[in-house]
C-alpha positions in Angstrom: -18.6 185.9 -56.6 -20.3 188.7 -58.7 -19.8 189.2 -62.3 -17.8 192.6 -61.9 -15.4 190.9 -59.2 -14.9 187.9 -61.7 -14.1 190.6 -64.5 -11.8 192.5 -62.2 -9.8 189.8 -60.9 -9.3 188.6 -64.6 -7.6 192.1 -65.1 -5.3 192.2 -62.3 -4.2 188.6 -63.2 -3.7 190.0 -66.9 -2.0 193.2 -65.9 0.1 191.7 -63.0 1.0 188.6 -65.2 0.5 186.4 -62.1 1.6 182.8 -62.1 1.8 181.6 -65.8 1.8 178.6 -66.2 3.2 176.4 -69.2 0.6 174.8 -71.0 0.6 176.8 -74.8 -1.0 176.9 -78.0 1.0 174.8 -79.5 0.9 171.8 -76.9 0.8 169.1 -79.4 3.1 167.8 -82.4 3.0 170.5 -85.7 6.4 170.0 -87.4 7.0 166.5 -89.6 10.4 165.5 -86.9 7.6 165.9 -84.2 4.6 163.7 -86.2 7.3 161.0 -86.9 8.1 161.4 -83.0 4.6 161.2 -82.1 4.4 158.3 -84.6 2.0 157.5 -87.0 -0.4 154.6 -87.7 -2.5 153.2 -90.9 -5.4 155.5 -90.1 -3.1 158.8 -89.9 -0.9 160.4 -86.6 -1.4 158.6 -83.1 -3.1 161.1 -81.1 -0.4 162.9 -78.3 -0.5 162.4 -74.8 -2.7 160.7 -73.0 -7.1 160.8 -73.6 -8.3 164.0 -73.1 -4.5 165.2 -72.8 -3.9 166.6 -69.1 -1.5 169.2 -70.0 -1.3 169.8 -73.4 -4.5 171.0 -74.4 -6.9 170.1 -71.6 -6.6 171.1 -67.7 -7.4 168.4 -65.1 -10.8 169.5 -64.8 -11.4 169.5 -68.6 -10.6 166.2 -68.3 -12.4 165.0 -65.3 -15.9 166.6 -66.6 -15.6 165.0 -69.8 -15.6 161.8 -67.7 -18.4 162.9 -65.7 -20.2 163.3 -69.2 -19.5 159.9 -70.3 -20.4 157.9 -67.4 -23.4 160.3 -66.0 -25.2 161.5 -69.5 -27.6 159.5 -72.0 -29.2 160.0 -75.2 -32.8 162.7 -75.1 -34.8 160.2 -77.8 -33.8 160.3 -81.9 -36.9 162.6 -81.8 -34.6 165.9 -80.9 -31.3 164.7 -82.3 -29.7 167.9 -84.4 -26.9 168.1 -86.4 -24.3 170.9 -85.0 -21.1 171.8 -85.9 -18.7 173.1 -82.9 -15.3 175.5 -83.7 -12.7 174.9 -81.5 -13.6 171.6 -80.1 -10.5 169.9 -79.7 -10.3 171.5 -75.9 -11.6 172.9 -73.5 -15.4 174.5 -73.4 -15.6 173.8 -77.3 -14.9 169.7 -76.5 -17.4 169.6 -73.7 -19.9 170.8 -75.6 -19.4 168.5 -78.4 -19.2 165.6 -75.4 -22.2 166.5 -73.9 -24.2 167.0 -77.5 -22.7 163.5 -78.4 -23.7 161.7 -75.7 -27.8 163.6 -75.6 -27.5 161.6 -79.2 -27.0 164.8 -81.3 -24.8 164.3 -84.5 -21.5 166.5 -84.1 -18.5 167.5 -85.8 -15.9 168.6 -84.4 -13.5 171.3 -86.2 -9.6 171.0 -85.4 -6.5 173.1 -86.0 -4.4 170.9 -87.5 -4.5 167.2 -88.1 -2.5 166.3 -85.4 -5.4 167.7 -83.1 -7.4 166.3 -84.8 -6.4 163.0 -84.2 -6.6 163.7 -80.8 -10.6 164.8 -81.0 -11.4 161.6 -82.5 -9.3 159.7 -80.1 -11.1 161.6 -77.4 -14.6 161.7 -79.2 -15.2 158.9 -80.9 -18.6 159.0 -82.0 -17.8 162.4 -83.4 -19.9 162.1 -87.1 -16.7 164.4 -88.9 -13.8 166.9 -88.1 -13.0 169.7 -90.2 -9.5 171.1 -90.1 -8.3 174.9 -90.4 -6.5 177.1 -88.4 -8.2 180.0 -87.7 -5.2 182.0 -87.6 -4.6 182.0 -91.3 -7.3 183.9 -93.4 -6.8 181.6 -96.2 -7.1 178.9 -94.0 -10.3 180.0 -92.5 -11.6 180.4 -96.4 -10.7 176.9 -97.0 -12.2 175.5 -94.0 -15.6 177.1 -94.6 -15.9 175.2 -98.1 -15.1 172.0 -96.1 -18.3 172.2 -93.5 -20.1 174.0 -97.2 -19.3 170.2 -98.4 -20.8 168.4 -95.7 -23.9 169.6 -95.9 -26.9 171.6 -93.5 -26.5 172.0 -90.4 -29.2 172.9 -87.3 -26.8 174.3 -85.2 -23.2 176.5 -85.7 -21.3 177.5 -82.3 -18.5 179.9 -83.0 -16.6 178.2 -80.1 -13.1 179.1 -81.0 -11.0 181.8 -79.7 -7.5 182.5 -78.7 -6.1 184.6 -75.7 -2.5 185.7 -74.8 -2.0 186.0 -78.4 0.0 189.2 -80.2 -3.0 191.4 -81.7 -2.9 190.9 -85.0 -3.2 186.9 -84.3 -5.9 187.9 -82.0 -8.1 189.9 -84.8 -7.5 187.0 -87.4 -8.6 184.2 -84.7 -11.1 185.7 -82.8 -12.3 188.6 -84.9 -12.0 188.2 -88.9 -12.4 184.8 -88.8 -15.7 184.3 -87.0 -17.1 186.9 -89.6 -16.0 185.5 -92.5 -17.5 182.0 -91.2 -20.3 183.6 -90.7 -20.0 185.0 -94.6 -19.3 181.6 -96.4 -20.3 178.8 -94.2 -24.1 178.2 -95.5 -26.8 179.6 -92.5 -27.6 176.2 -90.0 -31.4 175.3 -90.0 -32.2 176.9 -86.3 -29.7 178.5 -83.9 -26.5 180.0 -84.2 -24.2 180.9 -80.7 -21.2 183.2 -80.4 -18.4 182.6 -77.8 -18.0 186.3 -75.8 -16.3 187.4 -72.8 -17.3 189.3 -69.6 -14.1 190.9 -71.0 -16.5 192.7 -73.6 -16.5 195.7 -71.0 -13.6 197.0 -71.8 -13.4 196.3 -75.4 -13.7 199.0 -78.3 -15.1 198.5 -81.8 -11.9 199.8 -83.2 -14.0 201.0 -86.7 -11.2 203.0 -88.5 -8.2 199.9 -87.4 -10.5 197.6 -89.1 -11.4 199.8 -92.2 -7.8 201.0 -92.7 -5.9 197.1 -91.9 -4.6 197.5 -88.6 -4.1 195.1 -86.3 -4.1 196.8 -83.1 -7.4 195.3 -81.4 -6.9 193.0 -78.2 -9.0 190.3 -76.8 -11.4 192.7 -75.3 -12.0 194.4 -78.3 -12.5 190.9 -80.0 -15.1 189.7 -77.7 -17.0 193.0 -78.3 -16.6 192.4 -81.8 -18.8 189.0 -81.7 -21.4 190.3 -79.2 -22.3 193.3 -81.2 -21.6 190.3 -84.8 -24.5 188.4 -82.7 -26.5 191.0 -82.3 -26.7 192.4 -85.7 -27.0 188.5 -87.1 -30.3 188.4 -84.7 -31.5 191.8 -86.3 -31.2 190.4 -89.8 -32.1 187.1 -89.6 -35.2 186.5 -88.0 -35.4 183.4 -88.9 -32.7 182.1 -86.7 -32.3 181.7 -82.6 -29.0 184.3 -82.6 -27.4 184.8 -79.2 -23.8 185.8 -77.8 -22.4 183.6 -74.5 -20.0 184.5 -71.7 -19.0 181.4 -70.3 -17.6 182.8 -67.1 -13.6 182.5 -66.3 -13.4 179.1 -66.1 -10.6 176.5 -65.4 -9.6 175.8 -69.3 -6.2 175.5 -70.4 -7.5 179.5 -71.5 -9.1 180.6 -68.6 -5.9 179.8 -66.8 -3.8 181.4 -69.0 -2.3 183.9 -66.0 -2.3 181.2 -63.3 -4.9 179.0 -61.4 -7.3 181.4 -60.4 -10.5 181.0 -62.4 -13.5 180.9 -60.1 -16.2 180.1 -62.5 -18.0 176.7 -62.1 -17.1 175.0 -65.4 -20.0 173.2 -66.1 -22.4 175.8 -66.2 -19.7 177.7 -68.3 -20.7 175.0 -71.4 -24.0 174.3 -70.2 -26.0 177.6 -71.6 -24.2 176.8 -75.0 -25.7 173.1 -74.9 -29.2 174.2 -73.7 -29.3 177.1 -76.6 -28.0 173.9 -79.2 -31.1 171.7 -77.8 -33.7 174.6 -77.5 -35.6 172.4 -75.6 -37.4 175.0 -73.6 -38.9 178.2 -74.2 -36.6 179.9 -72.5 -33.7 178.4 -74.5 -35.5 179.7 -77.6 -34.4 183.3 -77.6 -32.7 185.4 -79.7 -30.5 188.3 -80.1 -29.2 188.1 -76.3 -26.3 188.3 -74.5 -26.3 185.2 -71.7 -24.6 183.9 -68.8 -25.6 180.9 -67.5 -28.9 180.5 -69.3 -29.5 183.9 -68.1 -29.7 187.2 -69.7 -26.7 189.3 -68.9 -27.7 193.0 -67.6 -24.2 194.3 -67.6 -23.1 194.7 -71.4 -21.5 197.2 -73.4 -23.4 200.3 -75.1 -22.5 199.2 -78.8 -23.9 195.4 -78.5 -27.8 196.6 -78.6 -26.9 199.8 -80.7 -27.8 199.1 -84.3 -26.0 201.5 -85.6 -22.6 200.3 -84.3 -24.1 196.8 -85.4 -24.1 198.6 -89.1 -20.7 199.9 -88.3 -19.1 197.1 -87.3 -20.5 194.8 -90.3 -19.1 197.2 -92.8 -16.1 197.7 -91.6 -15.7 194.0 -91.3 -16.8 194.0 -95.2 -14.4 196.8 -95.6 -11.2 194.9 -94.6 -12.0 191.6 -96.0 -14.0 192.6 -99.0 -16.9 190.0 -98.1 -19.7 191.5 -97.1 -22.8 189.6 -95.1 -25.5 188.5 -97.1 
């Protein structure tokens, strides 16, 4: 399937609204009634459902890769162990990665939601070194939770995993847009390689300059995965010193990619694989910077504004505008 036939199918599922299924962001206790339902033990909540939670916050083949993992990956050698930190690795692409990482021998921490996922990541993930909790949803939150990795000290690797879809926009901007920046603002620089989560879905996104600089919230997913290419870019510009580079996973069957039904044709392994290989940097090829990938590969279809340093500029300043942190 070609990249623009993947993209276009992902819009007619999105317009047409085909075949939602039930599976939600909140697919896991949040309210005290449901932690004392869930029950709790002497370490903290019990983790919900069952490991690697089929239909809460995992799909089947989530669940049956991260199996794979475990019984079919070993350690590289203490030689090339990193330390990486992973955003929105209770699920999906974000957990695979951290999986993967864990079992090649790397130290990783994993960053939840909320406690009660994060009892489920370290149910999941045991040898995870740490989890950090903050939802990305609440600035304040996100402020917070960058003094917590701050406090855990130097990382090799960041990925800026986390994202949200199906969202209203103004949760869409804080989670996938503001956020991510102001990580990128507080969270101390990792030793060699940061990675950025995009979306073929870029295309058809728009900087939206003067609804950032004048606090609106009207920007949708599209403009949000725009927003972290062309953030990835204009990180790779300024910091020389660090492997910078933007992924598109593909539409792949996560509890996100099948947000309007079960129709994402993307193989899911190679949709996490370019994010491990760009952790390990193991090969020259994985040593790049300021690029926009798919599957290890550089992507040749990409929006005007991710190369263009002038909308990088743009875009940083009006980020600085509407949060009042501006990147050092």
């Amino acid at each position: 399937m070609t990249k623009m036939s993947r993209r276009t199918l992902f819009l007619s599922a999105t317009v047409l609204g085909i075949g939602s299924i039930t599976l939600s962001r909140r697919g896991y206790a949040e309210s005290p009634a449901d932690l004392t339902a869930a029950g709790t033990g002497g370490n903290g909540l019990v983790p919900s459902g069952d490991r690697f939670g089929v239909g809460l916050y995992n799909t089947q083949e989530v669940a049956d890769e991260l199996r794979y993992i475990e019984e079919n990956i070993h350690p590289q050698g203490a030689a090339g162990s990193k330390r990486i930190l992973i955003t929105g690795s209770t699920g999906g692409l974000g957990q695979l990665d951290a999986a993967y990482l864990l079992r090649r021998g790397h130290r990783v921490v994993a960053h939840a939601r909320n406690a009660q996922r994060a009892a489920d990541v370290r149910r999941d993930l045991p040898g995870l070194e740490a989890v950090v909790i903050g939802d990305l949803l609440n600035l304040e939150e996100t402020r917070a939770l960058a003094s917590q990795i701050n406090d855990l000290g130097a990382f090799d690797v960041i990925m800026h995993n986390s994202g949200e879809y199906g969202l209203s926009n103004t949760e869409i901007l804080n989670a996938n847009s503001l956020s991510p920046y102001l990580m990128t603002c507080f969270v101390n620089a990792p030793r060699e390689a940061l990675v950025y989560l995009t979306s073929d879905l870029h295309l058809g996104g728009n900087l939206k300059l003067e609804e950032l600089r004048g606090g609106g919230t009207n920007v949708t997913y599209d403009d949000s995965k725009l927003h972290m290419a062309v953030l990835s870019a204009a990180l790779a510009r300024r910091r020389p010193d660090l492997r910078v580079n933007a992924v598109a996973p593909g539409w792949v069957p996560t509890v996100m990619g099948f947000h309007n039904g079960p129709y994402a044709p993307d193989d899911l392994r190679a949709g996490y694989m370019t994010q491990v290989w760009l952790a390990e940097g193991m090969d020259a090829a994985s040593r790049t910077t300021g690029k926009f990938l798919f599957h290890q590969e550089e992507e040749s279809r990409v929006h005007a504004n991710v190369y263009d340093e002038a909308a990088q500029d743009a875009l940083l300043a009006a980020f600085a505008k509407r949060t009042g942190v501006s990147l050092g």
